[in-house]
KOLPA-599865 format. One record per atom (N, C-alpha, C): residue number from 0; atom name; x, y, z; residue in three letters; chain. Coordinates in steps of 0.001 Angstrom, whole numbers. Atoms other than C-alpha are relative to their C-alpha. Layout:
BEGIN
  num  atomo     east    north       up  residuo  cadena
  NUM     CA        X        Y        Z      Ala       A
...
***
This chain:
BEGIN
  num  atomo     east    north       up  residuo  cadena
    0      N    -1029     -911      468      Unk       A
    0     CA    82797    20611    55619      Unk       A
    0      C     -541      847    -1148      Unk       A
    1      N       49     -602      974      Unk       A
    1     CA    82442    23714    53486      Unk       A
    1      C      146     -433    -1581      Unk       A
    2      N     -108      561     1399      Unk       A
    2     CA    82246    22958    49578      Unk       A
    2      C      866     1507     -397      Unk       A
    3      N     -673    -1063      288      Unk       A
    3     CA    85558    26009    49176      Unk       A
    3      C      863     -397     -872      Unk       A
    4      N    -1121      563      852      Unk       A
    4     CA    87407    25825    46288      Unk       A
    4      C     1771       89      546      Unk       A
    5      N    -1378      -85     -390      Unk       A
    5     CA    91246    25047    47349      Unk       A
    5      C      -93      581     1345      Unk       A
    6      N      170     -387    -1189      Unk       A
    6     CA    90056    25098    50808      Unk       A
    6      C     1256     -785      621      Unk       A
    7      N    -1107      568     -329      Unk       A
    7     CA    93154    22800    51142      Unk       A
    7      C     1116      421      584      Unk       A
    8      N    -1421     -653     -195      Unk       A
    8     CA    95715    25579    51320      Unk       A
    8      C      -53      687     1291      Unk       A
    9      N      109     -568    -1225      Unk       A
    9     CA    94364    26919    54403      Unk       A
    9      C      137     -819     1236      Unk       A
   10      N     -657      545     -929      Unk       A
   10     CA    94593    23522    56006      Unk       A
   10      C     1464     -544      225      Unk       A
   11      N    -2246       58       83      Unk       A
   11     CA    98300    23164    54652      Unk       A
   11      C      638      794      843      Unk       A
   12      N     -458    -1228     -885      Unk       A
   12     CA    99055    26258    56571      Unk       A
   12      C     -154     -327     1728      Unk       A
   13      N      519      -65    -1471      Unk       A
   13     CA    97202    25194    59716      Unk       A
   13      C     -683    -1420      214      Unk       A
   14      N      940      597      -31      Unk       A
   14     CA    95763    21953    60388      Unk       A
   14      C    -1345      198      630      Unk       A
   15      N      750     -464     -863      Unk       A
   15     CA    93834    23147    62714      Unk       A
   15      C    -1234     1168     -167      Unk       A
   16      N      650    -1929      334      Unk       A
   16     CA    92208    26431    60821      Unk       A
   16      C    -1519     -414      125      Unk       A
   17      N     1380     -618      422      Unk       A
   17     CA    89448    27850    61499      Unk       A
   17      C     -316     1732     -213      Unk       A
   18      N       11    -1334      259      Unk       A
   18     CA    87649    31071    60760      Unk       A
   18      C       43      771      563      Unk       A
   19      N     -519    -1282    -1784      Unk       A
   19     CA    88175    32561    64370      Unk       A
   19      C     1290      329     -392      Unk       A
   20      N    -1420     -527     -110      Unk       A
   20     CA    91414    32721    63156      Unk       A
   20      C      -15     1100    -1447      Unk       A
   21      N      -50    -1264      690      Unk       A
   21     CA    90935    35208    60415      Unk       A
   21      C     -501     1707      663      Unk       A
   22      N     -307    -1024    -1228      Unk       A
   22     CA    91540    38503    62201      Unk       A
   22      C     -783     1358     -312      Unk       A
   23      N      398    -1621      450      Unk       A
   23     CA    91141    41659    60189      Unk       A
   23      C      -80     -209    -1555      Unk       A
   24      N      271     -452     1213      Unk       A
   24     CA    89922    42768    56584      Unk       A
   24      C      893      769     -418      Unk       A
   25      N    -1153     -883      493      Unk       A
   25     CA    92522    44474    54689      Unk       A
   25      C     -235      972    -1269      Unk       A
   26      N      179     -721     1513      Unk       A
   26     CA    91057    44781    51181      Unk       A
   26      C     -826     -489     -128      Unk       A
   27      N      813      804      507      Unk       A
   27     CA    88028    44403    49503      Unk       A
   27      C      -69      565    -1088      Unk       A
   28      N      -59     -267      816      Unk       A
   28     CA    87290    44735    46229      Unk       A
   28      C     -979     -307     -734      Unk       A
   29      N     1077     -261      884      Unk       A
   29     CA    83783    44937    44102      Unk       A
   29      C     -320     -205    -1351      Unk       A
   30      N     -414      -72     1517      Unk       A
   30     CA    84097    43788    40553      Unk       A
   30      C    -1405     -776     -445      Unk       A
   31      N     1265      456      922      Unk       A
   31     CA    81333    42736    37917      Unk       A
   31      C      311    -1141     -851      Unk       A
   32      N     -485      763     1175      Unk       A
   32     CA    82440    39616    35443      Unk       A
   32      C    -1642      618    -1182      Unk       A
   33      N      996     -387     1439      Unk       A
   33     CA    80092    41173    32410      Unk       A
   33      C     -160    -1342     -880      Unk       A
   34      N     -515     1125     1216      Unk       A
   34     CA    78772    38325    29858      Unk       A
   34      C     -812      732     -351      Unk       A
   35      N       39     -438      781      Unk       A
   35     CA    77555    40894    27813      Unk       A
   35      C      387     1660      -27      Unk       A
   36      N     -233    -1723     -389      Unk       A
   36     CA    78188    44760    27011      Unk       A
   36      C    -1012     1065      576      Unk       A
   37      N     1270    -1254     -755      Unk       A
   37     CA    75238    45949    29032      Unk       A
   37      C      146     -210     1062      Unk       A
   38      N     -252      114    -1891      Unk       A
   38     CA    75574    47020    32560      Unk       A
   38      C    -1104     -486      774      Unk       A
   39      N     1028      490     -989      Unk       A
   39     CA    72214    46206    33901      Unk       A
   39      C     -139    -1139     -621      Unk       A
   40      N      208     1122      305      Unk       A
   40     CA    72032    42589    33080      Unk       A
   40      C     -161    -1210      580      Unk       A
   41      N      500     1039     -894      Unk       A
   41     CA    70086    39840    34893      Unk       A
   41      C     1588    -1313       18      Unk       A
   42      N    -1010     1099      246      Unk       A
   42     CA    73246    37456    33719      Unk       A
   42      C     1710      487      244      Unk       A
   43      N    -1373     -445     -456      Unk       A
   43     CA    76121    39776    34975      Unk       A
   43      C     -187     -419     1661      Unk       A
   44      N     -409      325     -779      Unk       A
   44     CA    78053    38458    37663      Unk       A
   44      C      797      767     1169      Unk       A
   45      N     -710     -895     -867      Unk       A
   45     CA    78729    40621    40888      Unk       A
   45      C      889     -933      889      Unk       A
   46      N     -796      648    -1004      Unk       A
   46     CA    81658    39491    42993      Unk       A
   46      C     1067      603      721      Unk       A
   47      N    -1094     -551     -896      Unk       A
   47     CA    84354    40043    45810      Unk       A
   47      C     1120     -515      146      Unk       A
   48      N    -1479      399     -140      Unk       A
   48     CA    87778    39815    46282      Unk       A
   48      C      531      962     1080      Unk       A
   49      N     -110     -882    -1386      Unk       A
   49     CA    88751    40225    49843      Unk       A
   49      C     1416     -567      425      Unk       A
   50      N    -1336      916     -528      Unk       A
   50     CA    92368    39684    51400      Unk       A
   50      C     -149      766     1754      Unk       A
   51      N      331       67    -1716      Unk       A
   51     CA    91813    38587    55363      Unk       A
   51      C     1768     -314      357      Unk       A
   52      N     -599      479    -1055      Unk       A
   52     CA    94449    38573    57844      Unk       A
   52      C     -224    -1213      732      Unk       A
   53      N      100     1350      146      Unk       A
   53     CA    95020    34981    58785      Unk       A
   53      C     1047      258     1358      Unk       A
   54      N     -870      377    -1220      Unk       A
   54     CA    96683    34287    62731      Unk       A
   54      C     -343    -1335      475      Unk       A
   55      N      142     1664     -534      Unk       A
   55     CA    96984    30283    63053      Unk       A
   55      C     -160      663     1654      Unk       A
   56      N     -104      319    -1285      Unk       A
   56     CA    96425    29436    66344      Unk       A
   56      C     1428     -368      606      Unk       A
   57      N    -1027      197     -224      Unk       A
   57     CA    99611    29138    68023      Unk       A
   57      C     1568      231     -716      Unk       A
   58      N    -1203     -534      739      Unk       A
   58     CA   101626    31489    65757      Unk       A
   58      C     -184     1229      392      Unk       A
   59      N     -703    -1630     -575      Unk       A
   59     CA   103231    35019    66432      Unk       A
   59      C      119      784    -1442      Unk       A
   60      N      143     -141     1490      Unk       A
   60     CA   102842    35204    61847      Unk       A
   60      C    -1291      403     -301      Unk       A
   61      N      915     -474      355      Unk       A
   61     CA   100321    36912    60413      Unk       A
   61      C     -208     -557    -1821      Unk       A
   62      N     -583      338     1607      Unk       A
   62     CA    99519    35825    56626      Unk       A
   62      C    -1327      160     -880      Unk       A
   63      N      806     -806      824      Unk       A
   63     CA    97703    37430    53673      Unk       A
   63      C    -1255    -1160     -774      Unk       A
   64      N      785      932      707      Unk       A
   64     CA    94774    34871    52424      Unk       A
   64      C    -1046      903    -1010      Unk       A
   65      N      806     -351      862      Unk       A
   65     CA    92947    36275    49123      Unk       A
   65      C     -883    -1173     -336      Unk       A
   66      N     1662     1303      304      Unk       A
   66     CA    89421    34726    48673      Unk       A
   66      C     -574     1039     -898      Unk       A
   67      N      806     -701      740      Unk       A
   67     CA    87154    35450    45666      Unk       A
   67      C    -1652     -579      812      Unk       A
   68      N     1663     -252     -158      Unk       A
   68     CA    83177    35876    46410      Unk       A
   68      C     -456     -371    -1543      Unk       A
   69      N      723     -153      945      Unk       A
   69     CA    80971    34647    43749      Unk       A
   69      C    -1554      312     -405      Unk       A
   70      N     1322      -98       42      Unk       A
   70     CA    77826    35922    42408      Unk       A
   70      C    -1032      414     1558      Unk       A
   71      N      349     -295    -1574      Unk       A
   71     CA    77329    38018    45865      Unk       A
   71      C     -842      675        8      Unk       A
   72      N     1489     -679     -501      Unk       A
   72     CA    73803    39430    47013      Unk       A
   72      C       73      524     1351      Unk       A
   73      N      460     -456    -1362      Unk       A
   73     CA    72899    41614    49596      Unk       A
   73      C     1252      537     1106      Unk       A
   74      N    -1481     -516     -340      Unk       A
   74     CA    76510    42964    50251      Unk       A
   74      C      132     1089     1090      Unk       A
   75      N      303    -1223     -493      Unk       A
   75     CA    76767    45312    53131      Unk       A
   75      C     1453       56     1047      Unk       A
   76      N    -1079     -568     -675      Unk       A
   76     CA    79847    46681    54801      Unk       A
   76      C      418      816      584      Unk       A
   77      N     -362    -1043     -608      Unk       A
   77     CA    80592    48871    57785      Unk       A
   77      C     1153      156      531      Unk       A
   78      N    -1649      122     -105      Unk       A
   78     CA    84346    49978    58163      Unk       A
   78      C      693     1517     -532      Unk       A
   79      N     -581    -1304      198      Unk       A
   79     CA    86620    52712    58459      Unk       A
   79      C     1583     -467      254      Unk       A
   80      N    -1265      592     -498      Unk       A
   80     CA    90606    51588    58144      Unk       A
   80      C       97    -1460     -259      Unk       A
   81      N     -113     1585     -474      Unk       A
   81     CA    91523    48025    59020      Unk       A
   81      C    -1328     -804      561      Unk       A
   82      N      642      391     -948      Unk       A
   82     CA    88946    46095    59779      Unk       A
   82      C     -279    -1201      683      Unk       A
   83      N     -618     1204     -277      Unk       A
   83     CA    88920    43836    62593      Unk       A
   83      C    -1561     -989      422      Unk       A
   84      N     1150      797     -173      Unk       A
   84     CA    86770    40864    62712      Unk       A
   84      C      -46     -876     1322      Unk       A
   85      N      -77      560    -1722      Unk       A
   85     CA    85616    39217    66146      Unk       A
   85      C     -690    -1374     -521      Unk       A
   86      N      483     1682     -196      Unk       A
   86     CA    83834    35900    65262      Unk       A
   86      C     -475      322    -2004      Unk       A
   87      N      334      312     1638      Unk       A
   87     CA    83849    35356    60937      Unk       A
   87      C     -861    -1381     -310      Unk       A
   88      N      740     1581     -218      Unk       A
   88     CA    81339    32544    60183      Unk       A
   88      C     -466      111    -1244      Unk       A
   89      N      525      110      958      Unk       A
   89     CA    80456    31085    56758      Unk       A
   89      C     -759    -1152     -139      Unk       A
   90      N     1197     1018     -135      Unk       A
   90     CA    77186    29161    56574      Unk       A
   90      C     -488     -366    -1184      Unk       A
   91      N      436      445     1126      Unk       A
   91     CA    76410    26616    54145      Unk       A
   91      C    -1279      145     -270      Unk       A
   92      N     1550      130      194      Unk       A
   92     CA    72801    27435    52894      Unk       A
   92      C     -106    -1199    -1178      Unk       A
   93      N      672      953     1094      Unk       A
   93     CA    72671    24574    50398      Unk       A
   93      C    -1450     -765     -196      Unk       A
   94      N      984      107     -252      Unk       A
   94     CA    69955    23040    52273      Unk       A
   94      C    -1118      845     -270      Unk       A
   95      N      659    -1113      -45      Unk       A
   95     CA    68017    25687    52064      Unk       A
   95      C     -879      445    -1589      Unk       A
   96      N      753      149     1189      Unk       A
   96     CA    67190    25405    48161      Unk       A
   96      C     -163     1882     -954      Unk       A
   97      N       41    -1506      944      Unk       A
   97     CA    67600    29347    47275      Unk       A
   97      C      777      155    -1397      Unk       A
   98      N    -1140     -555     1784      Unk       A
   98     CA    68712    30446    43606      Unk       A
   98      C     1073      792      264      Unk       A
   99      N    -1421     -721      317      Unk       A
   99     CA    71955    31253    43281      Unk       A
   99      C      797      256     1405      Unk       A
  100      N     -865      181    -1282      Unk       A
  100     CA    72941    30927    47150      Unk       A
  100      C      668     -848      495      Unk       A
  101      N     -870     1291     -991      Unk       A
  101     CA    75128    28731    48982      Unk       A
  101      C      343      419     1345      Unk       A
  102      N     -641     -316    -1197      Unk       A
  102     CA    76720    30759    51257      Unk       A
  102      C     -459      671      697      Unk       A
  103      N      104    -1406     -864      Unk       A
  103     CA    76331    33456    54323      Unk       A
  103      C     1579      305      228      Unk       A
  104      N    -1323    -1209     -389      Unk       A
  104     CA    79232    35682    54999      Unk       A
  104      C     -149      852      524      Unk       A
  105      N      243    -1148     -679      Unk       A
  105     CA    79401    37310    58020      Unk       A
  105      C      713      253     1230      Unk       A
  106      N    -1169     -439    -1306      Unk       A
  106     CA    81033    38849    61014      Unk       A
  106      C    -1483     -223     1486      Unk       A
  107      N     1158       90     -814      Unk       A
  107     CA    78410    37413    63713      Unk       A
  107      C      -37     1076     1555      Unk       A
  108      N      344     -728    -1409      Unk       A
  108     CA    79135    39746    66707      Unk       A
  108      C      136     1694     -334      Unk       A
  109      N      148    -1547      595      Unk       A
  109     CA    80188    43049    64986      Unk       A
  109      C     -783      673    -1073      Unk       A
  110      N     1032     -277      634      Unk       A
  110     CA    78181    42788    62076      Unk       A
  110      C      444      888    -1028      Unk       A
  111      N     -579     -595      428      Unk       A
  111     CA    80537    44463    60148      Unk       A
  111      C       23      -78    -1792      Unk       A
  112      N      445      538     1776      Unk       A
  112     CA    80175    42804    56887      Unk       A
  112      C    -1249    -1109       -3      Unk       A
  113      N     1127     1765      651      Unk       A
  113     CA    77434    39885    55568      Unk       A
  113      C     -738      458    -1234      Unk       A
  114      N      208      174     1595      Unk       A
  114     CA    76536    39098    52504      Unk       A
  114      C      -98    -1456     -453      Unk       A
  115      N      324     1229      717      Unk       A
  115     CA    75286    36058    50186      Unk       A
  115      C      826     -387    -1141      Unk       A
  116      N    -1091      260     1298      Unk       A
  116     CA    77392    34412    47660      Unk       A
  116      C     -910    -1485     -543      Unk       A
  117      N     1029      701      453      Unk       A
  117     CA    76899    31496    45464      Unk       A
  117      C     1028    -1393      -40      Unk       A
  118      N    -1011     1042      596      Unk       A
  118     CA    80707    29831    44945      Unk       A
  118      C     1452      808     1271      Unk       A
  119      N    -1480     -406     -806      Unk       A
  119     CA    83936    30563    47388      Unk       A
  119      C     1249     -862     -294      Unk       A
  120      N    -1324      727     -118      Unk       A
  120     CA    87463    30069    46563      Unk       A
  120      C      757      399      205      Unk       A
  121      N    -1546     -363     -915      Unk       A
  121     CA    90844    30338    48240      Unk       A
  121      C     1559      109    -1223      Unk       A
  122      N    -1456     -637      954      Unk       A
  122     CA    93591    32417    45743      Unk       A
  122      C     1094     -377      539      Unk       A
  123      N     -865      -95     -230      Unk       A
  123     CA    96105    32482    47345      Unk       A
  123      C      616      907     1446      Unk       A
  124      N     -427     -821    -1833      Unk       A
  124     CA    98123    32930    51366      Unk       A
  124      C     1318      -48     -295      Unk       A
  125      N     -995       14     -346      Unk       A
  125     CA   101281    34226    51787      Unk       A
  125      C      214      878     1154      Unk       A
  126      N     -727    -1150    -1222      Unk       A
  126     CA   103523    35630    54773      Unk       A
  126      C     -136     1821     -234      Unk       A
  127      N      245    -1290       72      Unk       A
  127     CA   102360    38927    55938      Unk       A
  127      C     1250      874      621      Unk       A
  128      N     -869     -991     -150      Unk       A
  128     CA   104701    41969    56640      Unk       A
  128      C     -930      817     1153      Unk       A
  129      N     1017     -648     -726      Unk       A
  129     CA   101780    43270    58518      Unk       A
  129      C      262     -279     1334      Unk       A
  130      N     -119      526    -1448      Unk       A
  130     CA   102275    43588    62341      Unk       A
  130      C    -1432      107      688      Unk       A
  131      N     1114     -159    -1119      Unk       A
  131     CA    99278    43326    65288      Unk       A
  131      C     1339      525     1408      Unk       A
  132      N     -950     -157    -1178      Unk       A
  132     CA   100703    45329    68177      Unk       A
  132      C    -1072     -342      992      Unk       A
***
């Protein structure tokens, strides 16, 4: 199992969840945590804050899940609108022994996003207003 912070609330929602069931990209968002007042700084922290469309398996509900990205490398994103994801897959690299990685983040058949992180945690899901026709 993933090491996701408050990866709990996603199986409260669903026992069953997985990441096939996150649908479409809605928002993403690019932010820096600064630990000092200089912008180029080996010790500033780049990260993401993305809110996915979430369709349990065996629901007709759509529902808003905000996840932060930490300390993300190699960020790349192709998208125009909504975007919808066909197979989302996040791969533990722990094994793997790299600085400052843990994760992969990526859309394996569209290719739409991937990117490296270092820490993932689960903000916060609520009921979407959002329809899929």
């Amino acid at each position: 199992m993933l090491n996701i912070k408050n990866f709990h609330l996603l199986n409260n929602l669903s026992p069953e969840f997985s990441f096939l069931d996150m649908k479409y990209i809605v928002e993403v968002k690019y932010f820096i945590e600064y630990s000092n007042n200089f912008l180029f700084d080996e010790e500033n922290k780049t990260n993401l804050h993305i809110t996915f469309l979430l369709k349990p398996k065996d629901s007709y509900d759509f529902y808003e899940v905000e996840m932060n990205f930490y300390k993300v490398e190699s960020f790349k994103l192709s998208a125009s609108g909504a975007l919808q994801l066909s197979i989302l897959q996040i791969t533990d690299l722990c094994d793997r022994s790299w600085e400052n990685i843990k994760f992969q983040v990526r859309d394996v058949e569209n290719q739409d996003i991937d990117f490296y992180c270092n820490s993932i945690e689960v903000l916060s899901i609520k009921e979407s207003q959002i329809i899929d026709n």
